[in-house]
VOTI-624379 format. One line per field, with one value per residue (C-alpha): residue in three letters; y, z, x negated; residue number from 1; chain. Coordinates in steps of 0.02 Angstrom, whole numbers, plus 50000, padded with zeros to 5 digits. Layout:
N
gumi: [Ala ...];
v: [Y ...];
w: [Z ...];
u: [X ...];
drenza: [NUM ...];
kevo: [A ...];
end
This chain:
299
gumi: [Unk Unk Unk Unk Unk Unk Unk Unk Unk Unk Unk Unk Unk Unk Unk Unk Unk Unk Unk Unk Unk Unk Unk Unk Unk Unk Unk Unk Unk Unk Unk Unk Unk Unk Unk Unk Unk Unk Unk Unk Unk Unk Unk Unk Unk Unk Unk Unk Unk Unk Unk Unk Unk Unk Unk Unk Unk Unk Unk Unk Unk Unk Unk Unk Unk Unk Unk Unk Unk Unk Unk Unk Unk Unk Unk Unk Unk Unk Unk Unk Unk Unk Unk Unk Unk Unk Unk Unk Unk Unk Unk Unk Unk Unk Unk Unk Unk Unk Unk Unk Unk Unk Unk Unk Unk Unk Unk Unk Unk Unk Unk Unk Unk Unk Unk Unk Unk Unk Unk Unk Unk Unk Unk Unk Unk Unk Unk Unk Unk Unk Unk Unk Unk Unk Unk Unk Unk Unk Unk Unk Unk Unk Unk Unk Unk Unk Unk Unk Unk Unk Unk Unk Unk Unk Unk Unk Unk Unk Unk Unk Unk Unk Unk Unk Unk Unk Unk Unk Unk Unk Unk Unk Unk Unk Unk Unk Unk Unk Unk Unk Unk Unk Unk Unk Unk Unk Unk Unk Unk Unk Unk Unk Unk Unk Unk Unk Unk Unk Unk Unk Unk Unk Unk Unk Unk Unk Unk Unk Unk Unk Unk Unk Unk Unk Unk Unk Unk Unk Unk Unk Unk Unk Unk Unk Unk Unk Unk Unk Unk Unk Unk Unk Unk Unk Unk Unk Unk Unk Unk Unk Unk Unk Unk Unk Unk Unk Unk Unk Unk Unk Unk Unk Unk Unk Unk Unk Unk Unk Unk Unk Unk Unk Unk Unk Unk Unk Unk Unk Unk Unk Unk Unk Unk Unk Unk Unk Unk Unk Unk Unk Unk Unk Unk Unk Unk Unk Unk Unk Unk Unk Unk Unk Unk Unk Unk Unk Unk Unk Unk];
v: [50687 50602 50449 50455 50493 50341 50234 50305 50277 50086 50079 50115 50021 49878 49905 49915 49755 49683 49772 49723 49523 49520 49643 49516 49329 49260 49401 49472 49597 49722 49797 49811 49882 50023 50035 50073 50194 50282 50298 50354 50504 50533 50563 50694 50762 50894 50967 51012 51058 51191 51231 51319 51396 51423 51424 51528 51398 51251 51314 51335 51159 51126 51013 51129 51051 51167 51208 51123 51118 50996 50931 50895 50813 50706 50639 50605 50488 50391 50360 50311 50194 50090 50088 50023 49890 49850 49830 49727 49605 49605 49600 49448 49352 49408 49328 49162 49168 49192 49349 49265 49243 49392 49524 49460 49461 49619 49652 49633 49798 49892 49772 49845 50040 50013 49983 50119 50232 50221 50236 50369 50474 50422 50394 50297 50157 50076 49922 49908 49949 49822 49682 49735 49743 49568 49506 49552 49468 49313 49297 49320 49165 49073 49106 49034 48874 48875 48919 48760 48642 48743 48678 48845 48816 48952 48908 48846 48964 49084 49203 49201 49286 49417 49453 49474 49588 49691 49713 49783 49906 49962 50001 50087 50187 50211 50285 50401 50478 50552 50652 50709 50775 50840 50897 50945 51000 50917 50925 50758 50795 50876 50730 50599 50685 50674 50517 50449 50533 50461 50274 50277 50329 50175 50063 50120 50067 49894 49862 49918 49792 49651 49651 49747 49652 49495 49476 49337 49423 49567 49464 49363 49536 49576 49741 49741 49864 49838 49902 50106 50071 50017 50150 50282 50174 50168 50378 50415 50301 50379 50562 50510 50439 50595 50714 50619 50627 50820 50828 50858 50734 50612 50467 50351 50180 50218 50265 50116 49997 50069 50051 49850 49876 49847 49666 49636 49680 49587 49439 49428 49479 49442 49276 49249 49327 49239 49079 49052 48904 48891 49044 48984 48939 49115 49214 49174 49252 49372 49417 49425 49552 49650 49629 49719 49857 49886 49878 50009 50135 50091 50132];
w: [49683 49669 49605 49817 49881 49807 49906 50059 50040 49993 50165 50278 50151 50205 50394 50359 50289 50434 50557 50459 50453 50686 50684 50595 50629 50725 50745 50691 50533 50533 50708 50655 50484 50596 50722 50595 50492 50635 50700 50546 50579 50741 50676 50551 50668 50752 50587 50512 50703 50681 50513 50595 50743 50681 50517 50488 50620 50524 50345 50396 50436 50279 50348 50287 50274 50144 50152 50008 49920 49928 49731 49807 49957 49820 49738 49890 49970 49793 49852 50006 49955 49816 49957 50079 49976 49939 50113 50171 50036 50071 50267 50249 50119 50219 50401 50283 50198 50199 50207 50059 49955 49967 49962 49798 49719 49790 49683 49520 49563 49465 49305 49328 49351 49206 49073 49161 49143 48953 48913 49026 49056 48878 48992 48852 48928 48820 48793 48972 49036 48938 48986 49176 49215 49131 49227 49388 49316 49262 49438 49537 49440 49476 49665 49632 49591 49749 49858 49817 49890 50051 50000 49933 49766 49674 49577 49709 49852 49881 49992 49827 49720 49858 49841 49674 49678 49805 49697 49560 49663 49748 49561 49521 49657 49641 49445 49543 49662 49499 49469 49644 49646 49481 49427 49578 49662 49800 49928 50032 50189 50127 50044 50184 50305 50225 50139 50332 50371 50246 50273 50449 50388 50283 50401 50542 50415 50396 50558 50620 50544 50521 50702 50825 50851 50872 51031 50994 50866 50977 51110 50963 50943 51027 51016 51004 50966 50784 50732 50775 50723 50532 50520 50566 50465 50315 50314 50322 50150 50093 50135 50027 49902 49864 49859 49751 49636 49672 49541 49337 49295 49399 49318 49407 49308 49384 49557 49555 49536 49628 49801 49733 49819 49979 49959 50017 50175 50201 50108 50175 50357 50364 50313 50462 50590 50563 50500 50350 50241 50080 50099 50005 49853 49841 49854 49664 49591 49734 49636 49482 49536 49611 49423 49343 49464 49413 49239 49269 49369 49256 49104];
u: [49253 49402 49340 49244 49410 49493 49342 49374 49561 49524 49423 49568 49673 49573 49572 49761 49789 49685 49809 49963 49912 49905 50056 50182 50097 50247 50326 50479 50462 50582 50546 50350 50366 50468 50361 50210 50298 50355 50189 50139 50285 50226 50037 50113 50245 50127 50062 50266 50274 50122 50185 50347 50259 50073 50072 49908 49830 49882 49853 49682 49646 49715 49858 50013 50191 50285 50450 50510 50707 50829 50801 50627 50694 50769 50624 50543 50701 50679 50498 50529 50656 50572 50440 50533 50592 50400 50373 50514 50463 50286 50287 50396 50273 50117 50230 50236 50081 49880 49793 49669 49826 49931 49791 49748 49922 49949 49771 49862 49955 49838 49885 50047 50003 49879 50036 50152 49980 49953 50173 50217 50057 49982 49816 49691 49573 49422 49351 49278 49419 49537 49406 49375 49592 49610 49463 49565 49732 49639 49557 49729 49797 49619 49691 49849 49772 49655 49852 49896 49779 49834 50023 50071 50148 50158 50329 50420 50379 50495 50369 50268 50409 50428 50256 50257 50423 50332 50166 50265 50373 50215 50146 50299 50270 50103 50153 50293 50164 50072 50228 50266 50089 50048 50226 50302 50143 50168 50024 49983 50041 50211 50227 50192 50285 50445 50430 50408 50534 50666 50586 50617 50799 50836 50724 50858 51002 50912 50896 51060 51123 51011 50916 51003 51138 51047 50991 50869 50814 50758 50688 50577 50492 50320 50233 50054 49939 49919 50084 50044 49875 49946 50038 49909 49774 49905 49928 49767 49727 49898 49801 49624 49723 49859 49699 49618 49789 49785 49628 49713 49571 49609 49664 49797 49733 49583 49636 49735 49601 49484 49582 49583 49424 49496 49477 49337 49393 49550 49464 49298 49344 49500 49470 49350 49454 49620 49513 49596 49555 49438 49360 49190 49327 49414 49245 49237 49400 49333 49165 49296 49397 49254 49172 49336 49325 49160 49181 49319 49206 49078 49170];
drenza: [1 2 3 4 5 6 7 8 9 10 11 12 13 14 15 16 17 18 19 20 21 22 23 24 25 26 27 28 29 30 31 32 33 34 35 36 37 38 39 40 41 42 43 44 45 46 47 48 49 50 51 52 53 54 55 56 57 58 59 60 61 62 63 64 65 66 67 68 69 70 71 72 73 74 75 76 77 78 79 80 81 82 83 84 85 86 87 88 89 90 91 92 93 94 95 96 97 98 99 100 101 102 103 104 105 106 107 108 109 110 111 112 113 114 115 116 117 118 119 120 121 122 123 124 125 126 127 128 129 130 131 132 133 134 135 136 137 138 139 140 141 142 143 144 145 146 147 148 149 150 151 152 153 154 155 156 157 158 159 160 161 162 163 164 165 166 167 168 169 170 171 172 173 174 175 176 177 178 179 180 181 182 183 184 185 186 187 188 189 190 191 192 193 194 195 196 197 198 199 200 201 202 203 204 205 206 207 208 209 210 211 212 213 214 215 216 217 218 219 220 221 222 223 224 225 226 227 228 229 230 231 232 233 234 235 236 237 238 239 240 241 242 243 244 245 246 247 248 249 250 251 252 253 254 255 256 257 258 259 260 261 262 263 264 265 266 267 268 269 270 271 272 273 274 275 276 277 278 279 280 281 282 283 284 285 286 287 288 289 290 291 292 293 294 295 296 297 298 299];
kevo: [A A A A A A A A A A A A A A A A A A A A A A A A A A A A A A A A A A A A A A A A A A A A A A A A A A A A A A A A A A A A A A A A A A A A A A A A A A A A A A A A A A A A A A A A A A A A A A A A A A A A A A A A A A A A A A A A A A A A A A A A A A A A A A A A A A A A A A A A A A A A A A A A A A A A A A A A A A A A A A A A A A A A A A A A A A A A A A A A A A A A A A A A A A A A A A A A A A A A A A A A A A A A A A A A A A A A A A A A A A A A A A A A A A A A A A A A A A A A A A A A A A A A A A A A A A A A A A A A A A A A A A A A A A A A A A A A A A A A A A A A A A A A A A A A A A A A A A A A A A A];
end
């Protein structure tokens, strides 16, 4: 089951990335990554609201927010900072950079989770598995050589190294969640709800002093409707993805790759929407990656 719930949370993942690429082209980045997570808040906001005032109600829809203590509240502002750091990086590469080139990077995530898997959590892959995540390493660099006939240079470009950074904060995070839900026992939306909370917290900090005093900074900003829909597109992955983590079995190597899935989407689509250029070329380190999921799920 939770193998099913890590599909559907690659699905909106997808979408999401869609979302993300028309909420920051030419615009500014700051303002959007706090308009999605707040809209991602105000999604949660009326379940810790029913929670106080109907609790039987809520805890019957399954949507809960526990009351949780403050070494919990803890944990959770360490998640939502290594996150927020993973998002300022990577909504400034994806402003700079193409949808075809980012997604991918960000692709080699599960690389990433798969080492932090097998030294922390002593998870043990097998041959498939070592041969599928390699496939999806070796087909991330294949993209960095089709980047640069599209004058993205891999060594020199800055938006590159941000992407990179990003990737591997994401996988740290991605290795944290595993605790907050199995050790803590954590539910999702106790989870998401405060994490948006504290995000919107340090995003406030960030911006207090980086865009709200700049007045042509602020007027650079336009709101569209992508930005809420990002953040409700992201929580609801974020929901699929912390159930499936719920499961003891569950195995966060796999998880991990599996929402890699989302690809297809943001490459595919994506790719056709924003018209992005050698799309024919990156549908092979495409069919690569796809080929290492598979191996994994196979496996």
């Amino acid at each position: 089951m939770w193998m099913y719930l890590g599909l559907l949370s690659a699905l909106f993942l997808g979408l999401h990335n869609l979302c993300k690429k028309h909420a920051v082209q030419g615009n500014e980045v700051f303002p959007v990554l706090l308009g999605t997570i707040s809209s991602g808040f105000l999604l949660l906001l009326p379940f810790y609201l029913g929670s106080h005032f109907a609790p039987e109600y809520t805890k019957s829809l399954g949507f809960f927010v526990e009351g949780i203590p403050w070494q919990k509240h803890g944990f959770i502002f360490i998640k939502s900072a290594i996150m927020a750091a993973s998002w300022v990086l990577a909504y400034q590469a994806l402003k700079h950079l193409p949808i075809t080139i980012v997604t991918p990077i960000r692709s080699a995530g599960p690389f990433f989770t798969f080492i932090g898997a097998i030294f922390i959590y002593q998870e043990r892959p097998n041959a498939l598995q070592w041969i599928g995540f390699f496939l999806i390493i070796g087909s991330v660099i294949l993209y960095s050589k089709i980047g640069k006939k599209e004058g993205i240079h891999f060594k020199r470009n800055k938006w590159i190294f941000a992407i990179v950074a990003a990737t591997f904060l994401g996988a740290s995070s991605g290795l944290y969640d595993k605790f907050l839900i199995q050790n803590l026992e954590l539910n999702p939306q106790t989870l998401q709800f405060w994490f948006c909370w504290y995000t919107v917290l340090i995003l406030l900090v960030i911006l207090a002093i980086t865009w709200f005093p700049k007045a042509e900074k602020r007027r650079a900003f336009t709101w569209r409707w992508s930005i809420p829909a990002v953040g409700i597109l992201l929580q609801t992955a974020d929901y699929f993805y912390f159930r499936a983590l719920q499961d003891p079995e569950a195995l966060i190597m796999i998880l991990s790759a599996i929402k890699r899935s989302q690809i297809i989407i943001a490459v595919v689509i994506g790719g056709l929407i924003f018209k992005e250029q050698n799309k024919r070329k990156k549908l092979v380190p495409l069919a690569g990656i796809m080929l290492g999921v598979f191996l994994i799920l196979y496996s």
